[in-house]
Backbone as XML, in Angstrom:
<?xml version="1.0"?>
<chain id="A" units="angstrom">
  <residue number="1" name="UNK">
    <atom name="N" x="89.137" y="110.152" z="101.419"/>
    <atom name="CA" x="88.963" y="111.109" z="100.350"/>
    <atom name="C" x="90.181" y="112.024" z="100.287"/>
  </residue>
  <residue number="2" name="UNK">
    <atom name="N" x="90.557" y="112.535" z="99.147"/>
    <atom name="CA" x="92.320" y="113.074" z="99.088"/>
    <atom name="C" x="91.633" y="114.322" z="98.871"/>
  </residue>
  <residue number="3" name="UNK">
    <atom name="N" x="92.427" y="114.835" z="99.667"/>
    <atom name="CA" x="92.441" y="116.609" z="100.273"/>
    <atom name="C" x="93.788" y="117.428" z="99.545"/>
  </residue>
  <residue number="4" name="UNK">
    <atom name="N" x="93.760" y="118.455" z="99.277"/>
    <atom name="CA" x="94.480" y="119.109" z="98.973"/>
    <atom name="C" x="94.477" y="120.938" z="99.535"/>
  </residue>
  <residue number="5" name="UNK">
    <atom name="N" x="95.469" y="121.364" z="99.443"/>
    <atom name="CA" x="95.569" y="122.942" z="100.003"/>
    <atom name="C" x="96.094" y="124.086" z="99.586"/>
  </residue>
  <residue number="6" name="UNK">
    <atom name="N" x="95.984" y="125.104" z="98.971"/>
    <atom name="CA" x="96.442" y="125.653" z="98.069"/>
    <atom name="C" x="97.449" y="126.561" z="98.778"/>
  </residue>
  <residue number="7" name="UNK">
    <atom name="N" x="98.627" y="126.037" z="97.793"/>
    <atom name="CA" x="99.738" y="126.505" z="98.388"/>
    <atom name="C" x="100.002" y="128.381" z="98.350"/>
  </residue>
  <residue number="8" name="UNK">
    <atom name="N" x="100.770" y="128.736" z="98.942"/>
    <atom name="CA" x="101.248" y="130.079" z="98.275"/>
    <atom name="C" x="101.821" y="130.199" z="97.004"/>
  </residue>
  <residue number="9" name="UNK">
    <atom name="N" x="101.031" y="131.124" z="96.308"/>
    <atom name="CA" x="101.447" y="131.424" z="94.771"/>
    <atom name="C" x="101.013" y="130.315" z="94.144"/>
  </residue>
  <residue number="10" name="UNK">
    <atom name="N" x="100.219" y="129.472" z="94.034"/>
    <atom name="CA" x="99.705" y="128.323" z="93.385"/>
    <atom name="C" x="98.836" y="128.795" z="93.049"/>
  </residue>
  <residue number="11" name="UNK">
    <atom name="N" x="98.232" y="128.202" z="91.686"/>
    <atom name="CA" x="97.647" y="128.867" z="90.586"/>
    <atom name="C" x="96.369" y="127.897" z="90.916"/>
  </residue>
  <residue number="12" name="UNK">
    <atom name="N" x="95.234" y="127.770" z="90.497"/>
    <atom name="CA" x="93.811" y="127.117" z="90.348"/>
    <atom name="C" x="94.068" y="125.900" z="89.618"/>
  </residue>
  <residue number="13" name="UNK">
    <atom name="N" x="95.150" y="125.599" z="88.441"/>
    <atom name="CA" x="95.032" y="125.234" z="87.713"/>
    <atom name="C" x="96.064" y="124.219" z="88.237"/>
  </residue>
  <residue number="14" name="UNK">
    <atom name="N" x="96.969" y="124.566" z="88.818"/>
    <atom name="CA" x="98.260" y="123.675" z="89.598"/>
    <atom name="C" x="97.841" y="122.544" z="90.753"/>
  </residue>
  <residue number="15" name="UNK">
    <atom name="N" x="96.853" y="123.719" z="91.069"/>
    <atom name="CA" x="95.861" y="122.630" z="92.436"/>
    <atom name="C" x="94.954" y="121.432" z="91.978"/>
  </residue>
  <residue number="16" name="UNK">
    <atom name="N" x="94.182" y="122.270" z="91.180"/>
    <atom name="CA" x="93.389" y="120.840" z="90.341"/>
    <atom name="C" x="94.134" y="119.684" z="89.875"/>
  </residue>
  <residue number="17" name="UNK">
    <atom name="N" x="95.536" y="120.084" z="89.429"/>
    <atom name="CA" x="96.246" y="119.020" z="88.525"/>
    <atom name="C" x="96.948" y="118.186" z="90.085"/>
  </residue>
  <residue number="18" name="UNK">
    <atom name="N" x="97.002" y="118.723" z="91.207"/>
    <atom name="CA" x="97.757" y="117.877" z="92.115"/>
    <atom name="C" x="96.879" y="117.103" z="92.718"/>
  </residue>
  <residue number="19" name="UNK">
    <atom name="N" x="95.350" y="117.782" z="93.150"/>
    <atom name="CA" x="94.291" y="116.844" z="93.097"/>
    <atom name="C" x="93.739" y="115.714" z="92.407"/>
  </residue>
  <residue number="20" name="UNK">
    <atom name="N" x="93.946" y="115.952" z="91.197"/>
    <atom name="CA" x="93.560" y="114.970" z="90.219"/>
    <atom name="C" x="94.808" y="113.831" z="90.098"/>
  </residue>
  <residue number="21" name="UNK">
    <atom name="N" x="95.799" y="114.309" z="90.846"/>
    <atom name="CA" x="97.204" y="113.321" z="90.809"/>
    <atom name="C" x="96.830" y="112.250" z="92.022"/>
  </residue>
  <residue number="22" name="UNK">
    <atom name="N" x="96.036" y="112.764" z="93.219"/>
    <atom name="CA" x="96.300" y="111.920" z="94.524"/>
    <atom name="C" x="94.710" y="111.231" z="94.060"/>
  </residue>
  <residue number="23" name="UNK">
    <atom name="N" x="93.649" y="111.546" z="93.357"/>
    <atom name="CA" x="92.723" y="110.796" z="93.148"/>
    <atom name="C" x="92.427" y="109.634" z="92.565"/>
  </residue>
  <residue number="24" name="UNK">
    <atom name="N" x="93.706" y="109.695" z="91.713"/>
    <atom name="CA" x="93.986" y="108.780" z="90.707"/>
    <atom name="C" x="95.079" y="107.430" z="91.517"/>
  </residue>
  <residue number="25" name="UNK">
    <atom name="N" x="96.475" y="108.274" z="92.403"/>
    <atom name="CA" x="96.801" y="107.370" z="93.296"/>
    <atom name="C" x="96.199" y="106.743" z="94.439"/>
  </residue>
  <residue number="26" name="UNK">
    <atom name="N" x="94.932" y="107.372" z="94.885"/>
    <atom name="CA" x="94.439" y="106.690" z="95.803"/>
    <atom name="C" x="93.464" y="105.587" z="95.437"/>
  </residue>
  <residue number="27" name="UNK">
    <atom name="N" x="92.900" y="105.653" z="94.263"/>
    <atom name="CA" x="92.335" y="104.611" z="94.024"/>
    <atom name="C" x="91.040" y="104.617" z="93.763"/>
  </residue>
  <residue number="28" name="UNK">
    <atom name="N" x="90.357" y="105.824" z="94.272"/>
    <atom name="CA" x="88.860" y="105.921" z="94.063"/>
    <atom name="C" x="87.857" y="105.936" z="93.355"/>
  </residue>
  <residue number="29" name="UNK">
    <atom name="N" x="88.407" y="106.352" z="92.052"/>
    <atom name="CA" x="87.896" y="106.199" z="90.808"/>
    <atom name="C" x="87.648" y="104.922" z="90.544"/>
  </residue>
  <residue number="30" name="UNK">
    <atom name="N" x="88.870" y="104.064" z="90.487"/>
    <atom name="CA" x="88.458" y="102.863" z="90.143"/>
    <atom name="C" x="87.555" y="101.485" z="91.189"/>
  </residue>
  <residue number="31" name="UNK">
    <atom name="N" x="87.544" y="101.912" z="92.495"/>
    <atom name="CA" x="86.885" y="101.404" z="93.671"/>
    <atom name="C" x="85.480" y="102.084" z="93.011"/>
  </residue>
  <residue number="32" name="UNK">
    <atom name="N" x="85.331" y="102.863" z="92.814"/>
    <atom name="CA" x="83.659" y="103.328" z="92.371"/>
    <atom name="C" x="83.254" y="102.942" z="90.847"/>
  </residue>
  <residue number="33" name="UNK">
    <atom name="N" x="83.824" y="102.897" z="90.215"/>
    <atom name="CA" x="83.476" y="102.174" z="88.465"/>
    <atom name="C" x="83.409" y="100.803" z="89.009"/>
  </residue>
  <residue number="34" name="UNK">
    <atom name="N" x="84.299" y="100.026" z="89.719"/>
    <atom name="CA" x="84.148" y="98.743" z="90.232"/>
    <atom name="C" x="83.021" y="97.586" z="90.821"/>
  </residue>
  <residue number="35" name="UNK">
    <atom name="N" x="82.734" y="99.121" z="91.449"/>
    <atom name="CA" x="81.156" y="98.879" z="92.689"/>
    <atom name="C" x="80.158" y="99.567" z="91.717"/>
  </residue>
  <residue number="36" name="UNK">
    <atom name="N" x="79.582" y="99.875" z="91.062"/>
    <atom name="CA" x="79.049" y="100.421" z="90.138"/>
    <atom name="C" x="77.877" y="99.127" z="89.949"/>
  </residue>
  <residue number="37" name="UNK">
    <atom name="N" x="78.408" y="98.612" z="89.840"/>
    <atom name="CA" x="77.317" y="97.208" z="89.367"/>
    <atom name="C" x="77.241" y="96.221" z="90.502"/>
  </residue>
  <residue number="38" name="UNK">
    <atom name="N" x="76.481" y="95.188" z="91.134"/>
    <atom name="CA" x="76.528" y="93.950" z="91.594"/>
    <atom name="C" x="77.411" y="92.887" z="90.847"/>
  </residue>
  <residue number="39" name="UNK">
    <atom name="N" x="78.298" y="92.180" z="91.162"/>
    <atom name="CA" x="78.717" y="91.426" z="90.602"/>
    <atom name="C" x="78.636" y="90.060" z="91.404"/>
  </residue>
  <residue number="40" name="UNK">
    <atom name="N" x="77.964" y="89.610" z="91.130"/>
    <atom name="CA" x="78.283" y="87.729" z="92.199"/>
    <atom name="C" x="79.414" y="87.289" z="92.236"/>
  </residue>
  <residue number="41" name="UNK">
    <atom name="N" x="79.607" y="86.656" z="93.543"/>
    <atom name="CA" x="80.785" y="86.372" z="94.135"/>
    <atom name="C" x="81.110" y="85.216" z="92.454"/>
  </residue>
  <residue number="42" name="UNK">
    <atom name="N" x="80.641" y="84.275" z="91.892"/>
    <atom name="CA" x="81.083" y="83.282" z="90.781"/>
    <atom name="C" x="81.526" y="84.095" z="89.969"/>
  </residue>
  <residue number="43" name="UNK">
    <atom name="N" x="80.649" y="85.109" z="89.941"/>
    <atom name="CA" x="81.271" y="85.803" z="88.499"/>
    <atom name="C" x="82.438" y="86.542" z="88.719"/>
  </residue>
  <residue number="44" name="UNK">
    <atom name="N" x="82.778" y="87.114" z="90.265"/>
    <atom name="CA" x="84.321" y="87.618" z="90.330"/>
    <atom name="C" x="85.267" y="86.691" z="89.962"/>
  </residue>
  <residue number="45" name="UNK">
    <atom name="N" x="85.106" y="85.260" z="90.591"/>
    <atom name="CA" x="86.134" y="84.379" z="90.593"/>
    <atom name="C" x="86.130" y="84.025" z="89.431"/>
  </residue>
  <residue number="46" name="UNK">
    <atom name="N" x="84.889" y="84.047" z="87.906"/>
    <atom name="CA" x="85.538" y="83.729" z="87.087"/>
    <atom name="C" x="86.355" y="84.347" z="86.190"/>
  </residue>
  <residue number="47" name="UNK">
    <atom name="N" x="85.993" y="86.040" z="86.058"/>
    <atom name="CA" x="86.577" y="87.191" z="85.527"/>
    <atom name="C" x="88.100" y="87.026" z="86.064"/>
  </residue>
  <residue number="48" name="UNK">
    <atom name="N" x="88.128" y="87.009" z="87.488"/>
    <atom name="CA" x="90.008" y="86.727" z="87.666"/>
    <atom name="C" x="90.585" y="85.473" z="87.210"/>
  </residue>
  <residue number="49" name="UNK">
    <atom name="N" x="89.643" y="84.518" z="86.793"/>
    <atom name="CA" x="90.048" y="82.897" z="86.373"/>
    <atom name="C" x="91.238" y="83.460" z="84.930"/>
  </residue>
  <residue number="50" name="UNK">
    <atom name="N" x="90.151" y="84.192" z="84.741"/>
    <atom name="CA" x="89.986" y="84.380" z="82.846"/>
    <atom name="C" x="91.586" y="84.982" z="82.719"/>
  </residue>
  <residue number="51" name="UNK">
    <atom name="N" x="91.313" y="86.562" z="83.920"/>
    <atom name="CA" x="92.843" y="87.568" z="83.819"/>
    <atom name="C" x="93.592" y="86.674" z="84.125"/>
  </residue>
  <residue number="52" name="UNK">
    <atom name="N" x="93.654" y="85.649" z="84.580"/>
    <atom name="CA" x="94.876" y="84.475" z="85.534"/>
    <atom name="C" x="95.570" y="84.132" z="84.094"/>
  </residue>
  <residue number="53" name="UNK">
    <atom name="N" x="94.694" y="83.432" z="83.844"/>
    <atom name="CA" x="94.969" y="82.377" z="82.221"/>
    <atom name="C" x="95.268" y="83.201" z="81.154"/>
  </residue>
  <residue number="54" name="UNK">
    <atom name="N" x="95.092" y="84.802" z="81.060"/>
    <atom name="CA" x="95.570" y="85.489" z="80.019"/>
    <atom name="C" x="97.038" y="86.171" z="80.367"/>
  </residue>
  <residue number="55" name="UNK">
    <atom name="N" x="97.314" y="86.148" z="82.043"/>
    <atom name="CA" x="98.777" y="86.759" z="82.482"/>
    <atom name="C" x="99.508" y="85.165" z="81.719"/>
  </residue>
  <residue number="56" name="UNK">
    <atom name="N" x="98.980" y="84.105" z="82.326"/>
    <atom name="CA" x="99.716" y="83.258" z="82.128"/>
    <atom name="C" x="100.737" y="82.977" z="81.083"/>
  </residue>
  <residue number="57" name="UNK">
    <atom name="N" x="99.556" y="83.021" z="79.923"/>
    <atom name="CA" x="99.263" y="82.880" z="78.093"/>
    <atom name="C" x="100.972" y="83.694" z="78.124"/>
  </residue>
  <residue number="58" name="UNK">
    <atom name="N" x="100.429" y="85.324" z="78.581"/>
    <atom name="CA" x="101.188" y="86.346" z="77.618"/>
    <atom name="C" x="102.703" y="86.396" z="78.602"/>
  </residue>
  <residue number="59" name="UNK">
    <atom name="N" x="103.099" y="85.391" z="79.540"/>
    <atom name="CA" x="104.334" y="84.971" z="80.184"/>
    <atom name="C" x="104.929" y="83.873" z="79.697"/>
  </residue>
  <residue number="60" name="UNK">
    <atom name="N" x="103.871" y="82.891" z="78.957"/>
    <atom name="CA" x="104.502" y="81.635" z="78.063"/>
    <atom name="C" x="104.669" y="82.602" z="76.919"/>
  </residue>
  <residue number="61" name="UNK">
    <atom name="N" x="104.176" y="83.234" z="76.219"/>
    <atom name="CA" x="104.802" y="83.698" z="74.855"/>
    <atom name="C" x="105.802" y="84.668" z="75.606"/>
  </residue>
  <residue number="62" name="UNK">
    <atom name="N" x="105.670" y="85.567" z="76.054"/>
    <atom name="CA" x="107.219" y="86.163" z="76.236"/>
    <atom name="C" x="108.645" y="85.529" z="76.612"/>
  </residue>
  <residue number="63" name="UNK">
    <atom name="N" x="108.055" y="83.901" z="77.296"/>
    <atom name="CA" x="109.664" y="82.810" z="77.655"/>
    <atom name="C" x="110.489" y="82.456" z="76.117"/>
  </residue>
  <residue number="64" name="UNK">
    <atom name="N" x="108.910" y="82.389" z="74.848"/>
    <atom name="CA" x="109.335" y="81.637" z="74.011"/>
    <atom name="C" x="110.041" y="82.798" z="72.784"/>
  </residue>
  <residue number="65" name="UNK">
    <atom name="N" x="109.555" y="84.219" z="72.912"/>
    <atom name="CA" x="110.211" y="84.992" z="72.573"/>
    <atom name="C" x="111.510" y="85.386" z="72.698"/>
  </residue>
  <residue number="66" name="UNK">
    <atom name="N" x="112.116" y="85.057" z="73.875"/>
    <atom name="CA" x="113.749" y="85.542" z="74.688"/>
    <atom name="C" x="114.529" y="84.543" z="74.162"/>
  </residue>
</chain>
């Protein structure tokens, strides 16, 4: 969990915004929207099947673009 400490002369508003900076880099937000639901192990592997074949797609149109 990302901790923060309020510096000298730091405002309420400076702290929140540096907090809300390391919450976002650490990852937690999206580890908890993630886990939010059950998802079956098939249905992970096919959701990344899907992102696989759409990185793919949009790396063949950008070769044929250059």
């Amino acid at each position: 969990m990302p901790a923060v400490v309020l510096r000298p002369n730091e405002s309420q508003d400076q702290l929140l915004k540096r907090f809300r900076k390391k919450v976002v880099k650490s990852g937690v937000l999206s580890t908890v929207r993630r886990k939010r639901w059950f998802i079956s192990k098939s249905e992970v592997r096919r959701v990344e099947k899907k992102k696989a074949m759409r990185r793919f797609k949009r790396r063949q149109m950008s070769k044929v673009s250059e």
